[in-house]
C-alpha positions in Angstrom: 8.0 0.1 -21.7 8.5 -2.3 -24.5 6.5 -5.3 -25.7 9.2 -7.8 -24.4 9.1 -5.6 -20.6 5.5 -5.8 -20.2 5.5 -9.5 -20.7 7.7 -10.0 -18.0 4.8 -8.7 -15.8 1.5 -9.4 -17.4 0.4 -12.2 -15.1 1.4 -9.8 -11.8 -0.6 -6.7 -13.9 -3.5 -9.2 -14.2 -4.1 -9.6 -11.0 -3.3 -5.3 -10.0 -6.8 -3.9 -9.0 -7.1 -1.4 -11.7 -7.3 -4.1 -14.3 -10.0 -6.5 -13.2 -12.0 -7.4 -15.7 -9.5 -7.0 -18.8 -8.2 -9.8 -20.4 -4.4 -10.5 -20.1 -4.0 -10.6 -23.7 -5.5 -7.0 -23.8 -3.1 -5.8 -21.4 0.0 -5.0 -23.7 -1.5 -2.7 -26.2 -3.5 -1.0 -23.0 -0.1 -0.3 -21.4 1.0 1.5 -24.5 -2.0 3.4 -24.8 -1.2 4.9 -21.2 2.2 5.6 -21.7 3.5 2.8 -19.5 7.6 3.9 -18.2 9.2 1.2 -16.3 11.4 2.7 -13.7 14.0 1.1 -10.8 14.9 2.6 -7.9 17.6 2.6 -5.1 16.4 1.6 -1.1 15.7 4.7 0.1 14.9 6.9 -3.4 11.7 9.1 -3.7 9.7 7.5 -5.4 6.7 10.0 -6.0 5.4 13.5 -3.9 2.2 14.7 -4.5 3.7 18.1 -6.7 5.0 15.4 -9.1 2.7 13.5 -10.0 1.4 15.1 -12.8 -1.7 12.7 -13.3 1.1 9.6 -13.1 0.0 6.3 -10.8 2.8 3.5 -9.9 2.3 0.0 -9.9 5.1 -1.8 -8.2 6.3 -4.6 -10.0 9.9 -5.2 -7.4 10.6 -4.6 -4.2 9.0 -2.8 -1.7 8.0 0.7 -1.0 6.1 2.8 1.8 3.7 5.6 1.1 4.8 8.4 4.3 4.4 11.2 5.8 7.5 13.5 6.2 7.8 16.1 8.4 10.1 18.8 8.1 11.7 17.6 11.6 12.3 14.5 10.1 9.9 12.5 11.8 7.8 9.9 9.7 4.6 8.2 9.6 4.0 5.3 7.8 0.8 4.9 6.0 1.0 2.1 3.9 3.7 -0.8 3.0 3.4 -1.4 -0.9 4.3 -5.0 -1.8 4.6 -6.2 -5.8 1.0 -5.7 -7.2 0.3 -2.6 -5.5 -1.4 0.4 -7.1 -0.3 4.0 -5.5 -0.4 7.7 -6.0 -4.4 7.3 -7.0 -5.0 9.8 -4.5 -2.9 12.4 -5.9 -3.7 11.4 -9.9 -7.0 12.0 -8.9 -7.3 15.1 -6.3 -7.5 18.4 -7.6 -3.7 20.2 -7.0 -5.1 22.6 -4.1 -6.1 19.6 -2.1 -2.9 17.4 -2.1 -0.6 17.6 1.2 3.0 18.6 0.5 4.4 16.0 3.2 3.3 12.8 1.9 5.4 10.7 -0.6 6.4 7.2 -1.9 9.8 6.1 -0.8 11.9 2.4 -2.0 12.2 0.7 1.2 14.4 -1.7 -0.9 15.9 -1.8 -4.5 12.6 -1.8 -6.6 10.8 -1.3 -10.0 7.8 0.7 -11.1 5.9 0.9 -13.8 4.3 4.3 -14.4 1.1 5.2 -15.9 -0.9 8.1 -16.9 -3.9 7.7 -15.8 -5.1 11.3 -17.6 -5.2 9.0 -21.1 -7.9 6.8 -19.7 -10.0 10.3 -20.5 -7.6 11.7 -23.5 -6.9 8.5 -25.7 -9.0 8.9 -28.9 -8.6 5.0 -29.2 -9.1 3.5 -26.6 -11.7 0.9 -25.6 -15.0 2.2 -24.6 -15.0 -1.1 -22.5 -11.7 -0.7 -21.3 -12.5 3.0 -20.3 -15.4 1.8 -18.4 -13.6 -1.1 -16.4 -10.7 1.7 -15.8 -12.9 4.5 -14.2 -14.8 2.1 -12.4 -11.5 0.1 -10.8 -10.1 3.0 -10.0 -13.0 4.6 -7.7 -12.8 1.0 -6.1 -9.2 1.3 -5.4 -9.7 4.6 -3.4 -12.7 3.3 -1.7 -10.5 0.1 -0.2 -8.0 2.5 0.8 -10.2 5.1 2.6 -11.4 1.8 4.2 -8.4 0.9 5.1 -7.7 4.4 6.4 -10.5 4.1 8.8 -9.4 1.0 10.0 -5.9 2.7 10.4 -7.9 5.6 12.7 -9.4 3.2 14.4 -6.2 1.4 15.8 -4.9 5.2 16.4 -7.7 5.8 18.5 -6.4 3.7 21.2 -5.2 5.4 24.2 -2.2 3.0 25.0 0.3 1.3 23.0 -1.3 -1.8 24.2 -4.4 -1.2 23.0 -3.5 -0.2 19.3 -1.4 -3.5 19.5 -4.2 -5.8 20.0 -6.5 -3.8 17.6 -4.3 -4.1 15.2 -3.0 -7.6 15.7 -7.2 -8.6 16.3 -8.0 -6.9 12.3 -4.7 -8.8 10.8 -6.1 -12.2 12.5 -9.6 -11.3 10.6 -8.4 -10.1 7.4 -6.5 -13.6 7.1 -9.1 -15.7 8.9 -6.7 -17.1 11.0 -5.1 -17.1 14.2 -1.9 -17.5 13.3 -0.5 -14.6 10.1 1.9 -12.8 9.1 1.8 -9.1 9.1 3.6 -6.6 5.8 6.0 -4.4 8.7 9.1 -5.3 10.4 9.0 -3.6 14.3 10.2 -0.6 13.4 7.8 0.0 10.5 4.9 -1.1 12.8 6.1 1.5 15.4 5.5 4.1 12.6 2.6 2.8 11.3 0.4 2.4 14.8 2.3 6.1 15.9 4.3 4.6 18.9 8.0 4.5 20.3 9.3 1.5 18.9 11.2 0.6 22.6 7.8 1.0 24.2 6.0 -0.9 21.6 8.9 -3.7 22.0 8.3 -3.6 26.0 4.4 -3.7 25.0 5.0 -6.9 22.8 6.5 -8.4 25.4 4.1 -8.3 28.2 1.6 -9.4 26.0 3.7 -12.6 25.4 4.5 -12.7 29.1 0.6 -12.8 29.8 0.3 -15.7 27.5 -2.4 -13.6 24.9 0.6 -13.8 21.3 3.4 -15.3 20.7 5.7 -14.3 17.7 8.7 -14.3 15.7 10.0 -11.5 13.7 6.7 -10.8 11.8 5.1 -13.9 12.5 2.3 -13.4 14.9 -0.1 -16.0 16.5 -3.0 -15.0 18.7 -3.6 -17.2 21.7 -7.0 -18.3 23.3 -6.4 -15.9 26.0 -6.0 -13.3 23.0 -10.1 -14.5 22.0 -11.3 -14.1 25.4 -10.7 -10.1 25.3 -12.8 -10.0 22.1 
């Protein structure tokens, strides 16, 4: 990616995870040292699978994106909903080859653009900064520690027997994540259906009756959690 590109993004890379601590100004010549490619993509185009990644992690910079599982039937599960700023593909940058599962993958969920790293160079570069090195490794095992807490939170609302249940588990974590009653949650309902494992008709009906009994109301992904909602947790 050239000089002129990577100014585009600086103040969305500044705030990425994997660069906390860096200075802005640093950022350029950093990007260049890691063999920075800026990418687009069509809605719907693969974006990454675990066989080819090659040491590679995307940050997306337009657009979003969803990190899946795809069965051979065709089925999906949705693990994650990337949105501008988002790291991904740490997992498989990181994991030796014999441990990464064929079946997961990046896909646009809408026109998008990703800039590509290789993350190998943090180790490789001859000149890189010592500091920068440091603040690198160290970002990066906190990135996969937020998202294997975030995957136990994920189990957790999977855990529920019903379709009710995982709805108010998972509305209940979005309303403390935001410290508010009243949020917005990253799916539309189908994207929630696959994320929380459900039929999306049944989580629809589900949504309903929870209106009906006065605990949410919502619109589209606009959610608010009632009084009523409180008094179950």
């Amino acid at each position: 990616m050239s000089v002129p590109e990577q100014g585009l993004y600086i103040d969305l890379l500044s705030q990425c995870r994997l660069f906390y601590g860096i200075e802005p100004n640093a950022l350029s010549p950093l990007l260049t040292q890691l063999g920075a490619q800026r990418r687009q993509y069509a809605k719907n185009a693969l974006l990454l699978r675990p066989e080819e990644s090659h040491g590679r992690i995307g940050i997306l910079l337009e657009g979003r994106a969803y990190v899946q599982r795809e069965e051979y039937s065709g089925a999906r599960t949705l693990l994650t909903e990337l949105e501008p700023g988002d790291l991904f593909g740490e997992a498989f940058a990181c994991a030796p080859d014999t441990a990464l599962p064929p079946d997961i993958c990046a896909r646009a969920a809408d026109f998008c653009a990703v800039l590509w790293l290789d993350f190998g160079q943090v180790l490789r570069h001859p000149s890189l900064d010592p500091a920068h090195k440091t603040a690198l490794v160290s970002n990066m095992l906190a990135v996969l520690a937020e998202k294997d807490l975030l995957l136990s939170r994920r189990i957790g609302h999977l855990s529920k027997r019903s379709t009710r249940e995982k709805l108010l588990s998972y509305l209940f974590e979005q309303s403390q994540r935001c410290g508010s009653s009243s949020f917005l949650i990253p799916f539309d309902r189908q994207a929630l259906a696959d994320y929380l494992c459900v039929d999306r008709s049944a989580m629809s009906a589900a949504l309903s009756r929870l209106r009906a009994e006065g605990l949410i109301e919502y619109h589209r992904s606009q959610f608010t959690l009632t009084e009523r909602f409180h008094e179950l947790f």
